[in-house]
N, C-alpha and C positions, 0 to 999 in steps of 0.2 A: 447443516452447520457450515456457515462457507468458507469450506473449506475442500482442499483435495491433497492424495499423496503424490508426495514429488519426489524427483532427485535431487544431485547435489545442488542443481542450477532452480532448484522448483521455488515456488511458496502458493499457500493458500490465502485463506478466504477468497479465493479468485486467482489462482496460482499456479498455474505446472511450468515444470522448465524441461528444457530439451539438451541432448549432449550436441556437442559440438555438430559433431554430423547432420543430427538432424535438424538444428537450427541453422545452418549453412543452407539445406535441402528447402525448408519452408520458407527461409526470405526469398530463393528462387523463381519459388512457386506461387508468392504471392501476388494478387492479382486486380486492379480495381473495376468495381461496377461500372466505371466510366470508359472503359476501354484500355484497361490496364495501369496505366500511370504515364503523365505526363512526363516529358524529362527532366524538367526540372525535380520533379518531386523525386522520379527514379534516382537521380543523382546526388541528392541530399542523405535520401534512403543510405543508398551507398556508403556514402560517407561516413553517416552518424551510423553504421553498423560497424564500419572498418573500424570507428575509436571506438566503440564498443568491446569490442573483440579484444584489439590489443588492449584498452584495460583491463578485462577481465581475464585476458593471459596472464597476468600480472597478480590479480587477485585483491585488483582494489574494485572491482565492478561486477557488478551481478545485473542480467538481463531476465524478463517474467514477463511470463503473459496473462496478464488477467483473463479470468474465465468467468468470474458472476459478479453481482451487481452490488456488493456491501461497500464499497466504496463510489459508488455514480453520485452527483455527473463527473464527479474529478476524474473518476478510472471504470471505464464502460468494456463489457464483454467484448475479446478480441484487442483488448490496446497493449501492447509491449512498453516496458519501463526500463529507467534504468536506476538501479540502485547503487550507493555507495557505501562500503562499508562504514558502521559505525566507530567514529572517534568520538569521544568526551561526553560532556554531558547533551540532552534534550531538552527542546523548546517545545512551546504549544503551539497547535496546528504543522507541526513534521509529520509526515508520513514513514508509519517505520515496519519493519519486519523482523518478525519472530516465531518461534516456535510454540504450539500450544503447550500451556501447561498442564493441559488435561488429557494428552493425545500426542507423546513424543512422534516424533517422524512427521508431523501434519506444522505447517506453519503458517502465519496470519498475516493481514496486511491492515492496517487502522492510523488512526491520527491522533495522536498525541492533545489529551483535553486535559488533564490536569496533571502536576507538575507537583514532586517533593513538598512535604508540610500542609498541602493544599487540600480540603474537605470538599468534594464536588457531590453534588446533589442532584440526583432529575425531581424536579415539582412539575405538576401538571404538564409532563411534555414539555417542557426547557431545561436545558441545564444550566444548573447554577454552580459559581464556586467562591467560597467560602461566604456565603451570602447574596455574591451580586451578576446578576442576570449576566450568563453567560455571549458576547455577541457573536453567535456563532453564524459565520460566511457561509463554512462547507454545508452545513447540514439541509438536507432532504425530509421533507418530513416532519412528523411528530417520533419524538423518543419516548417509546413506551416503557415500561417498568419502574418504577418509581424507588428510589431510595438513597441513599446516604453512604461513601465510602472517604476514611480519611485514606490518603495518601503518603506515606511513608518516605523520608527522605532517601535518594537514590530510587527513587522511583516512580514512574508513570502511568495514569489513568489513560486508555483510549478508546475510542467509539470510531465506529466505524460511519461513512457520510450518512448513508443510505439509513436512516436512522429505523426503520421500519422493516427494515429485508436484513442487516447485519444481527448477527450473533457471533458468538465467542467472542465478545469485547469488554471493556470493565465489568460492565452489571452483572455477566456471567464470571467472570473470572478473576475480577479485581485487579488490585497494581500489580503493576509487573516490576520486578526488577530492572533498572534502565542499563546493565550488564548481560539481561536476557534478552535485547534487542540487537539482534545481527547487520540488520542491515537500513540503512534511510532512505526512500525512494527521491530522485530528483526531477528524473523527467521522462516522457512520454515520447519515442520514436516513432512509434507504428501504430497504425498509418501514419503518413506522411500529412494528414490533412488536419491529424491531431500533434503534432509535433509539437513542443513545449514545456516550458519547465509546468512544477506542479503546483495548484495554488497553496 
C-alpha cells in the first residue's frame, strides 16, 4: 500500500520525513555518482535547502522524501519535495498530501483528477470525467480497475501517476474531502539534477 509511517515532517505513498537534525545530517551526507557534486549544483543545493528550512520554521513548508514509485516519472524513489501548505480551494492535476482515511497516522501523496460535482469514471484503462476522455499528461500506464465515482462538492478525486503500481487512491478510497488535504507539493530539490517545479 504505498505508503509508510512518518513523523510530523513524513508522508506516504512514498513519504518519510526526518527531524530537523537528521535532515541537516543527510543533506551533508549526500553524495553524487559522479564524483559528488559539481559546484554549482552544491550551491544551489545550498541555497534551495536554506529557503526551505526557514520556511518551514515558519510553518508554511513542509520537506519529504519520496521513497516508492506511485507517483513516477513526476516523483522517482529518492527525490526531496517541497510542499506548501494548503489554502483554498484545488485544481486538477495539483499534487497534494494527505492523510489516509483508512490508516490514521499513514499519509499519501496523488494528483488531483477530479474536482466537486464531477462523475469520473475509468473505462477500459482511461479515465473519463463526466463523459469525456480524460487528457491525461501525468499518467504512466494503464489504470486498472474499472468503475464510476461521483464527486461531491468540496471535494477531490485522485490517482496516483504511476497508474499500475499506485494504490490507496480514489478507486480504493474515494473523494476526499479538499479540507482533508494538508499540504500541495510544488517542487523538487533533490537532487539537484532533478531540481524543478512539478508538472
Amino acid at each position: 500500500m504505498n505508503c509508510t509511517r512518518t513523523s510530523v515532517l513524513g508522508v506516504s505513498s512514498n513519504i518519510t520525513g526526518r527531524s530537523n537534525h537528521e535532515r541537516r545530517r543527510h543533506f551533508g551526507n549526500v553524495c553524487h555518482k559522479e564524483g559528488c557534486m559539481r559546484k554549482r549544483g552544491k550551491v544551489a543545493g545550498l541555497v534551495g535547502a536554506s529557503v526551505v528550512t526557514a520556511a518551514a520554521l515558519r510553518g508554511m513548508l513542509r520537506r519529504f522524501e519520496i521513497k516508492e514509485s506511485s507517483m513516477a516519472p513526476a516523483l522517482k524513489s529518492g527525490d526531496w519535495i517541497v510542499a506548501r501548505r494548503r489554502v483554498g480551494d484545488l485544481d486538477r492535476g495539483d499534487i497534494v498530501v494527505f492523510e489516509d482515511p483508512a490508516d490514521t497516522g499513514l499519509n499519501l501523496i496523488k494528483r488531483v483528477v477530479g474536482i466537486g460535482g464531477e462523475t469520473v469514471s475509468i473505462e477500459s484503462g482511461r479515465v473519463v470525467i463526466n463523459g469525456a476522455l480524460l487528457a491525461d499528461r501525468w499518467a504512466s500506464g494503464i489504470t486498472p480497475t474499472e468503475g464510476s465515482w461521483f464527486v461531491p462538492d468540496r471535494h477531490v478525486w485522485v490517482l496516483g501517476d504511476n497508474r499500475s503500481e499506485s494504490r490507496s487512491d480514489g478507486r480504493t478510497i474515494g473523494p476526499i474531502p479538499v479540507n482533508a488535504v494538508g499540504w500541495q507539493a510544488i517542487a523538487r530539490y533533490w537532487p539537484t539534477r532533478r531540481l524543478g517545479s512539478l508538472p
